[in-house]
PADREN-573464 format. One record per residue: y, x, z of N, C-alpha, C in turn; residue number from 1; residue in three letters. Coordinates in Angstrom, 3 decimals, always signed. Layout:
<lumdrens>
<lumdren n_v="Y" n_u="X" n_w="Z" ca_v="Y" ca_u="X" ca_w="Z" c_v="Y" c_u="X" c_w="Z" balo="NUM" vopa="ALA"/>
...
</lumdrens>
This chain:
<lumdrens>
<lumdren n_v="-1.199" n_u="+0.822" n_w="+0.000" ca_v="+0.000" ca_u="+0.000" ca_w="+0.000" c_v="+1.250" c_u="+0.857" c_w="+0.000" balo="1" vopa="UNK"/>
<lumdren n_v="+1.113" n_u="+2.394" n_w="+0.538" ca_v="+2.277" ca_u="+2.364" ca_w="+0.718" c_v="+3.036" c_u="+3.381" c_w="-0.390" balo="2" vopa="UNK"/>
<lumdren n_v="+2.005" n_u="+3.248" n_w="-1.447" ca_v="+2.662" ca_u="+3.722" ca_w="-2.981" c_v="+3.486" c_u="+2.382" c_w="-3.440" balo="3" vopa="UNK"/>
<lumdren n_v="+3.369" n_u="+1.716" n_w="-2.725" ca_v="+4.186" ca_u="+0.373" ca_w="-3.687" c_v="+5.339" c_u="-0.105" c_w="-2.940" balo="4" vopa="UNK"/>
<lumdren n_v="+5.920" n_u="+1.089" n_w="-1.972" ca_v="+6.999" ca_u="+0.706" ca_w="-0.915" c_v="+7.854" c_u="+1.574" c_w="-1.475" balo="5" vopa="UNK"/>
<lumdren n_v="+9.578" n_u="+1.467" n_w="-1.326" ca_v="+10.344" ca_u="+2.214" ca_w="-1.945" c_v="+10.243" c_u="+3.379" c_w="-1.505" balo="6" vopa="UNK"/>
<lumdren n_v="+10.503" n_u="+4.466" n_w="-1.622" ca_v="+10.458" ca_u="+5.955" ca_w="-1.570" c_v="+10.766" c_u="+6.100" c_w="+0.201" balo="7" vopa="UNK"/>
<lumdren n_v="+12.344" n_u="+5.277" n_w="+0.400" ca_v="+12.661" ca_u="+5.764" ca_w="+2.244" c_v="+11.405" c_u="+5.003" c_w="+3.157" balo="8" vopa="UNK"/>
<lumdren n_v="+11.175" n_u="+4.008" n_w="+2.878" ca_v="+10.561" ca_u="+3.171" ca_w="+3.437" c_v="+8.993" c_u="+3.889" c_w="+3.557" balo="9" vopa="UNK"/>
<lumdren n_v="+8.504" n_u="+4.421" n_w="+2.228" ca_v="+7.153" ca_u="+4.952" ca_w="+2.032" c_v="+7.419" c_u="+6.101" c_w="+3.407" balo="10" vopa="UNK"/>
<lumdren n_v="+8.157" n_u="+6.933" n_w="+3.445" ca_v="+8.317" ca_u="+7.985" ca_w="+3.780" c_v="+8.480" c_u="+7.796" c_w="+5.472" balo="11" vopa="UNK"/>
<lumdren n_v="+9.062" n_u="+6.574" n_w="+6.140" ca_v="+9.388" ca_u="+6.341" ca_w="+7.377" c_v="+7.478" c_u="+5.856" c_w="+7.566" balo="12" vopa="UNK"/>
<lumdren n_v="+7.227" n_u="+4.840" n_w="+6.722" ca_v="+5.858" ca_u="+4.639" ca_w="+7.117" c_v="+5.056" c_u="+5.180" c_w="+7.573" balo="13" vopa="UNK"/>
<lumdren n_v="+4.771" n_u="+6.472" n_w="+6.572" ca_v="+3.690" ca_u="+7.615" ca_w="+6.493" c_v="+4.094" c_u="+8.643" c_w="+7.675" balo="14" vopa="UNK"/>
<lumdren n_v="+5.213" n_u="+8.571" n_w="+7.940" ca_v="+5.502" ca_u="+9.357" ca_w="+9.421" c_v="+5.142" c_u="+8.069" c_w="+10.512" balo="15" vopa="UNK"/>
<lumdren n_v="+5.029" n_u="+6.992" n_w="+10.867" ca_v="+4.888" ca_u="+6.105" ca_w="+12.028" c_v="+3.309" c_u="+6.307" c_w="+11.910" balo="16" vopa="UNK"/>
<lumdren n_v="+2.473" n_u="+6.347" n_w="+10.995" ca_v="+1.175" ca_u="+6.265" ca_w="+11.204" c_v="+0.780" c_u="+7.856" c_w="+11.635" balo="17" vopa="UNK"/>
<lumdren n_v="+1.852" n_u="+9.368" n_w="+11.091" ca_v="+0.977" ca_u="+10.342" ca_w="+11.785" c_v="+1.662" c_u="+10.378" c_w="+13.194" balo="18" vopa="UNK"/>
<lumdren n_v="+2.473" n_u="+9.502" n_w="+14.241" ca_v="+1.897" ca_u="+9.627" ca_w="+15.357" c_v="+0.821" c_u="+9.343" c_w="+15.826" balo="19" vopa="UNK"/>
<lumdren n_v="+0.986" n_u="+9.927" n_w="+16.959" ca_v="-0.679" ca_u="+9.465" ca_w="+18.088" c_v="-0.507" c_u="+8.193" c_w="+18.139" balo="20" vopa="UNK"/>
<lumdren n_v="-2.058" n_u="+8.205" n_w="+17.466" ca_v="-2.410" ca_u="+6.580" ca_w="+17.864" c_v="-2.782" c_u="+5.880" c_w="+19.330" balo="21" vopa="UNK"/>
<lumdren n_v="-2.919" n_u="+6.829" n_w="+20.214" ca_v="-2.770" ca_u="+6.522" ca_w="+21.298" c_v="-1.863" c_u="+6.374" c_w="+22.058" balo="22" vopa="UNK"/>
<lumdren n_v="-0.894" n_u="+6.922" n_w="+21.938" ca_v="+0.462" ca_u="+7.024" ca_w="+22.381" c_v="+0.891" c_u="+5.414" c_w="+21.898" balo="23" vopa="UNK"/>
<lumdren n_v="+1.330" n_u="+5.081" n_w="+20.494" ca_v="+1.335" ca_u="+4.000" ca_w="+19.881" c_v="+0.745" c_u="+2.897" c_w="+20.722" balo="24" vopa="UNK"/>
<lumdren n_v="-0.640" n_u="+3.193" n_w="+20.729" ca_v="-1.222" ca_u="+1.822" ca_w="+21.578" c_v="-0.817" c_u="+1.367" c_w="+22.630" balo="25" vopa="UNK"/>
<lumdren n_v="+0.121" n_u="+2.629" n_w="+23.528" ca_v="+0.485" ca_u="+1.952" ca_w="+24.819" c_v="+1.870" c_u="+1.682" c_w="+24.237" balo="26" vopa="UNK"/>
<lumdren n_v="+2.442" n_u="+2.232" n_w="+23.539" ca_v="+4.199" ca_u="+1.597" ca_w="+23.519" c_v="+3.545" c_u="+0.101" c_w="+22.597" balo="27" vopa="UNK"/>
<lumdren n_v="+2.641" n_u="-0.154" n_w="+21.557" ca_v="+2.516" ca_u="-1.758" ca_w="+21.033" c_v="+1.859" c_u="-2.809" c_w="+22.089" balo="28" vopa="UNK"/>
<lumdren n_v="+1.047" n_u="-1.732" n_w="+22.541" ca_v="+0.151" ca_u="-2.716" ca_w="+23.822" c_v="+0.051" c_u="-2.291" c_w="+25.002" balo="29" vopa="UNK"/>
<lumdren n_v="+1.638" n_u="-2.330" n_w="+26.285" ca_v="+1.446" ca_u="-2.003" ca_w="+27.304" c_v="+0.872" c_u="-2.729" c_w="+28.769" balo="30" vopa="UNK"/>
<lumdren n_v="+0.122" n_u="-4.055" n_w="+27.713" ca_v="-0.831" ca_u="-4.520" ca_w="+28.831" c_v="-1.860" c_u="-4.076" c_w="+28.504" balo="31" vopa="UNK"/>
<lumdren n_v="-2.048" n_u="-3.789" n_w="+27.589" ca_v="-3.508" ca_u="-2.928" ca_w="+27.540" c_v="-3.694" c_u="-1.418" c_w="+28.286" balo="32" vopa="UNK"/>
<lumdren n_v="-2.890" n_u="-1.289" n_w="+28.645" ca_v="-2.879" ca_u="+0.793" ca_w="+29.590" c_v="-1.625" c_u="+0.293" c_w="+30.631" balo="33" vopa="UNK"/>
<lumdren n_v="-2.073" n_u="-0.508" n_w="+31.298" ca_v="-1.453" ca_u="-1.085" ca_w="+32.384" c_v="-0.759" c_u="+0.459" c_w="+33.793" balo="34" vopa="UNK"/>
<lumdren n_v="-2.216" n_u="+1.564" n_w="+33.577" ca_v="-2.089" ca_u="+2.982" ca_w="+33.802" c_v="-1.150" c_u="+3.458" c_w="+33.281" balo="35" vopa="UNK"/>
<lumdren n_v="-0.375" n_u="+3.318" n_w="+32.292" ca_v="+0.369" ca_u="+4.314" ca_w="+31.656" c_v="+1.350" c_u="+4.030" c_w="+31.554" balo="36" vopa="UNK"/>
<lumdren n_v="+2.487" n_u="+4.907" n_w="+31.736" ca_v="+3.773" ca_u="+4.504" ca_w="+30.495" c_v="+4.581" c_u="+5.111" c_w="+28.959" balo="37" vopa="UNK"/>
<lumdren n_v="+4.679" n_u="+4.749" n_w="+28.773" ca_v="+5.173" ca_u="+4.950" ca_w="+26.844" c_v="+6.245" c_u="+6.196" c_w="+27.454" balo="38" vopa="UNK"/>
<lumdren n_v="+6.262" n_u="+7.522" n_w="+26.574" ca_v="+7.122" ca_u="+8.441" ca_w="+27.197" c_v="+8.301" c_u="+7.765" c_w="+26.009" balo="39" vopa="UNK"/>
<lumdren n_v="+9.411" n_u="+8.217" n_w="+26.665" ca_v="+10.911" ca_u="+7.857" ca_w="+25.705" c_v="+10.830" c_u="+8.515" c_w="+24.535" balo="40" vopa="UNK"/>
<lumdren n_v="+9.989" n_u="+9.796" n_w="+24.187" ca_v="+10.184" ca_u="+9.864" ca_w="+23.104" c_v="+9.707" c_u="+9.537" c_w="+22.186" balo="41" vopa="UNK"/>
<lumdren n_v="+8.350" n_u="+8.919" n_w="+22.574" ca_v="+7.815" ca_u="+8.281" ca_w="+21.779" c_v="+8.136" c_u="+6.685" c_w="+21.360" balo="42" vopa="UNK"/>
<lumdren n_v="+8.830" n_u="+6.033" n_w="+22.406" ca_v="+9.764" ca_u="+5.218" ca_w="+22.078" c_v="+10.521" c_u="+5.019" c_w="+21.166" balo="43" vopa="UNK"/>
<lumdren n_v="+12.104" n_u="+6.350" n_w="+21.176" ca_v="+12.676" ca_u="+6.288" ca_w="+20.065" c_v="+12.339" c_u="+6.760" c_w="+19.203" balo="44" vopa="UNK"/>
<lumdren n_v="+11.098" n_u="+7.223" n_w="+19.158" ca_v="+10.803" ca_u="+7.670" ca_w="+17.458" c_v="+10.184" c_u="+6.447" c_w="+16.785" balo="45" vopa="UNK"/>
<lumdren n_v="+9.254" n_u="+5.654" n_w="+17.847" ca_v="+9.110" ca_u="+4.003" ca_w="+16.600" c_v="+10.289" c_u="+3.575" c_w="+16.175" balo="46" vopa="UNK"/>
<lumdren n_v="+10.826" n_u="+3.114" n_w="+17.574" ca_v="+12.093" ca_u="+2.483" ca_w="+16.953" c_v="+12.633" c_u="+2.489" c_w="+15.596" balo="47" vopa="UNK"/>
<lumdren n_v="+12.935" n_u="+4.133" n_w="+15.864" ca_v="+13.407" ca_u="+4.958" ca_w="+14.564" c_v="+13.068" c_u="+4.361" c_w="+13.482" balo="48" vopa="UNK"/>
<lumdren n_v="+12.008" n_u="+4.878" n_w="+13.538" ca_v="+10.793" ca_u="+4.783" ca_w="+11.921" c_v="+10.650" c_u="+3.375" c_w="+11.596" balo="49" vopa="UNK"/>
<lumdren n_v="+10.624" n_u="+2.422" n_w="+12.390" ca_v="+10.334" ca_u="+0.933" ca_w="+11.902" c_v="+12.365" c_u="+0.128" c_w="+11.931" balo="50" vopa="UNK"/>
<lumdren n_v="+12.884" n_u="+1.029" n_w="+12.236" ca_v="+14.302" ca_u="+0.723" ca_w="+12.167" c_v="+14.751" c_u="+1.166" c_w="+10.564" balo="51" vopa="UNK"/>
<lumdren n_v="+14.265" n_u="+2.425" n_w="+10.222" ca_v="+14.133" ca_u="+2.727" ca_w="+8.718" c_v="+13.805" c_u="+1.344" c_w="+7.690" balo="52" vopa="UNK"/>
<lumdren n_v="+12.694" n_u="+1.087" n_w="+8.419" ca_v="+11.781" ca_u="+0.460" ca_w="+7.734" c_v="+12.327" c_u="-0.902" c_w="+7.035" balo="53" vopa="UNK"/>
<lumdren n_v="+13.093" n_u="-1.401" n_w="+8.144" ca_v="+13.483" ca_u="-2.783" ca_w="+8.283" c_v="+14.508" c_u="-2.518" c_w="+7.276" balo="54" vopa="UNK"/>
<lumdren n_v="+15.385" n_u="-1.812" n_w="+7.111" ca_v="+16.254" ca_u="-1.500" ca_w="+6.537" c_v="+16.096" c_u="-1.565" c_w="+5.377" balo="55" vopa="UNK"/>
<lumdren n_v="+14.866" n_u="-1.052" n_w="+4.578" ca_v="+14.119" ca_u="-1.212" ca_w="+3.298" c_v="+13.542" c_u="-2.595" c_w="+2.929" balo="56" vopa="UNK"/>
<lumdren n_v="+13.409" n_u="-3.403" n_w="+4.185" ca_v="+12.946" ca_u="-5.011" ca_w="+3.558" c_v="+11.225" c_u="-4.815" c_w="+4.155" balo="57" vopa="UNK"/>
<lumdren n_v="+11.003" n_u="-3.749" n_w="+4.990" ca_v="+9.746" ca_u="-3.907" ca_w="+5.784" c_v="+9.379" c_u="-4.065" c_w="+6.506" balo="58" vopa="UNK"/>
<lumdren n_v="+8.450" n_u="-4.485" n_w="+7.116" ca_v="+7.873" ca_u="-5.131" ca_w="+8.098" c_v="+6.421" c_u="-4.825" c_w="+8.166" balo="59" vopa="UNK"/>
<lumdren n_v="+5.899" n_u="-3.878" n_w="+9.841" ca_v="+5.064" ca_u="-3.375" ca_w="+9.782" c_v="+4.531" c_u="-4.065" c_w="+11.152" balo="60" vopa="UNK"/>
<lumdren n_v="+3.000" n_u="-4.077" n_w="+11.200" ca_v="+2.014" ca_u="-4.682" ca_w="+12.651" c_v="+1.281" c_u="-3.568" c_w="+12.881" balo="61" vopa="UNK"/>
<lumdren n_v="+1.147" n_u="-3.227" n_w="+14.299" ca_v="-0.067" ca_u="-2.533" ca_w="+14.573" c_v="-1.180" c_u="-2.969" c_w="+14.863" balo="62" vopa="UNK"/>
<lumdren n_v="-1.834" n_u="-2.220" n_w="+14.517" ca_v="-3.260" ca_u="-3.020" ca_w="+14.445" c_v="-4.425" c_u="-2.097" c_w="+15.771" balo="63" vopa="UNK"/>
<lumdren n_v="-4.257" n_u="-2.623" n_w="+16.766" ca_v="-4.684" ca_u="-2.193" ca_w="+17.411" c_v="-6.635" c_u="-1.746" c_w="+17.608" balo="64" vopa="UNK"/>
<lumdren n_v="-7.232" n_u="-0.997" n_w="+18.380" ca_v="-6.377" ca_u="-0.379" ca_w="+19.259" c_v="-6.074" c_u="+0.801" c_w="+18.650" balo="65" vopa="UNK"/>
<lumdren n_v="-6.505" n_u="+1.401" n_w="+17.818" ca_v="-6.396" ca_u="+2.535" ca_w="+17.184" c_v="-4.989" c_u="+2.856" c_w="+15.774" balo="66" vopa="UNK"/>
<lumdren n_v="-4.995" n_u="+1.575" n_w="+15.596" ca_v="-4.319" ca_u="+1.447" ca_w="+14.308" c_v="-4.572" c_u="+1.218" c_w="+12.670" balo="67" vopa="UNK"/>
<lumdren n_v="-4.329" n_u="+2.069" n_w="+11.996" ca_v="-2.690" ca_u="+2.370" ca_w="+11.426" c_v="-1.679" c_u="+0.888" c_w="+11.837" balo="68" vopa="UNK"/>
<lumdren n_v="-0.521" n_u="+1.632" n_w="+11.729" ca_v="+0.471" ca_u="+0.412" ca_w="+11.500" c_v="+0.097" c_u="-0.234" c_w="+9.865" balo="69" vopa="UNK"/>
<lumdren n_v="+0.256" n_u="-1.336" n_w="+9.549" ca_v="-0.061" ca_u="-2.033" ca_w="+8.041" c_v="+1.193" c_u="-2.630" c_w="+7.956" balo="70" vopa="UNK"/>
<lumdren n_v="+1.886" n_u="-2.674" n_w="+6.557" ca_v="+2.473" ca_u="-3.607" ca_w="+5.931" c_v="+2.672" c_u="-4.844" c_w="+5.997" balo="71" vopa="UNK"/>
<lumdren n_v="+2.992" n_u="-6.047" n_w="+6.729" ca_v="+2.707" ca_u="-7.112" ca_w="+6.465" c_v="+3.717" c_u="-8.060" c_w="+5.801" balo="72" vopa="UNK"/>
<lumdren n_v="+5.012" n_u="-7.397" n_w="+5.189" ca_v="+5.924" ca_u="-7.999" ca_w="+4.986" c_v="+6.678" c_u="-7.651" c_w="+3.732" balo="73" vopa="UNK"/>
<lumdren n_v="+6.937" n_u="-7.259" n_w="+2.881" ca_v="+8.117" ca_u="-6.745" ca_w="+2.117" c_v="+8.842" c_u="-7.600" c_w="+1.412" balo="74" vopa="UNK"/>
<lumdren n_v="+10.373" n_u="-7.566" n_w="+1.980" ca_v="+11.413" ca_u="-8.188" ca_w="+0.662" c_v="+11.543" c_u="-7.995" c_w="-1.273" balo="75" vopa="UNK"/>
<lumdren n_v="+10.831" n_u="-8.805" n_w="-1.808" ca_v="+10.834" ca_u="-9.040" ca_w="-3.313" c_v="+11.913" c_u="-8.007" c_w="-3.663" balo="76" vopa="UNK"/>
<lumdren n_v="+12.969" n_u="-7.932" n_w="-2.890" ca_v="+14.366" ca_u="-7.215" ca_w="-3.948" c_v="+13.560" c_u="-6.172" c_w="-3.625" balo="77" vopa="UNK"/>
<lumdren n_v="+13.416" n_u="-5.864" n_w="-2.679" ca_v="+13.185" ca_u="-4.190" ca_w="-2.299" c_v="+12.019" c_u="-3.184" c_w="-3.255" balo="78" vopa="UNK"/>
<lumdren n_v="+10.823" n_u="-3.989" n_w="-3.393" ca_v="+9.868" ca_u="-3.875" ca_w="-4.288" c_v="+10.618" c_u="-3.549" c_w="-5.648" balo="79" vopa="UNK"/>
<lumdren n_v="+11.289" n_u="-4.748" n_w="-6.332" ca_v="+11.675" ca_u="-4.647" ca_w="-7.174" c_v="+12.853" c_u="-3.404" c_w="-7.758" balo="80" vopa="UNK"/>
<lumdren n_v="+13.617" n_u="-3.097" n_w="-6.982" ca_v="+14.491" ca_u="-1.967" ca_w="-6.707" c_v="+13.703" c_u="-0.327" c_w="-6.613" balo="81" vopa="UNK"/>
<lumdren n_v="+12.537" n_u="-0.826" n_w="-6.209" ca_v="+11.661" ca_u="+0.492" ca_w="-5.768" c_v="+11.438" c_u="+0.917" c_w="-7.631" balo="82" vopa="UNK"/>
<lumdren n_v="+11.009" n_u="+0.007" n_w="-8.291" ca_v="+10.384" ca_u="+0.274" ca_w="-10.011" c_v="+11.390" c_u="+0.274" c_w="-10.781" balo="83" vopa="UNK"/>
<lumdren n_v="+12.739" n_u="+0.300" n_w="-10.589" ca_v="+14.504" ca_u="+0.558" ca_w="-11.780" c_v="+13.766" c_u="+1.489" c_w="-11.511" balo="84" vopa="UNK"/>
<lumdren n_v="+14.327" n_u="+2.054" n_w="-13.164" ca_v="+13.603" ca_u="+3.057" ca_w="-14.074" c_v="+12.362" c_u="+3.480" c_w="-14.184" balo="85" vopa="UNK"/>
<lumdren n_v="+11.554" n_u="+2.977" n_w="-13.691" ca_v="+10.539" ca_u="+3.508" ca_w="-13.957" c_v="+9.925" c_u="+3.115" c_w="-15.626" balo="86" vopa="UNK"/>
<lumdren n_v="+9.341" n_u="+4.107" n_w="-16.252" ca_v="+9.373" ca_u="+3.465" ca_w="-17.840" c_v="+9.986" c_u="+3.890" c_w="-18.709" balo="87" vopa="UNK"/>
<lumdren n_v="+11.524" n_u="+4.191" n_w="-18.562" ca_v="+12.503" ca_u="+4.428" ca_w="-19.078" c_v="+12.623" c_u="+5.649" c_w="-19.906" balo="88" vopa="UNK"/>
<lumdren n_v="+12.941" n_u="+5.508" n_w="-21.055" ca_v="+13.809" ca_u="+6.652" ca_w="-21.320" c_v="+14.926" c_u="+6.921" c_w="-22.743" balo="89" vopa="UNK"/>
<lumdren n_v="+15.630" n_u="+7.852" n_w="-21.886" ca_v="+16.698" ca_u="+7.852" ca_w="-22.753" c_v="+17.451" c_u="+8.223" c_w="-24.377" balo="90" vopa="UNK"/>
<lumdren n_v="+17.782" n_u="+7.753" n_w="-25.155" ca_v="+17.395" ca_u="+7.795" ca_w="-26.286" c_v="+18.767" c_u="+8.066" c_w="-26.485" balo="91" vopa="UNK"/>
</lumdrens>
């Protein structure tokens, strides 16, 4: 899926999935590690990355408990914006 996301968006993605997926599991599911708490930096770095994301027209779920985060959302413009020029050429 995430060849078919615009370039920033691909790129915020593919960094949210190489964090620890464990780490992840307690900041998506902190009733599940009731033991633990989410360190801040791992905090603002989702944020971050799915703050990117949103920005691009995406919308991502974790899929617990392990993961990846998945796609479940993308804005039509954004898709569409992702493929200008592709094809093209100049004559």
């Amino acid at each position: 899926m995430s060849k078919d996301l615009p370039l920033g968006a691909r790129e915020a993605w593919e960094l949210l999935n190489s964090w620890s997926a464990d780490e992840v599991d307690v900041y998506e599911r902190p009733s599940a590690h009731p033991n633990h708490d989410c360190a801040g930096e791992t905090t603002a770095w989702i944020e971050v990355q799915k703050q990117v994301l949103r920005s691009h027209g995406v919308e991502v779920a974790w899929h617990p408990p392990s993961g990846p985060y998945r796609v479940v959302a993308v804005r039509e413009r954004e898709l569409e914006r992702a493929g200008e020029g592709e094809g093209r050429t100049c004559e």
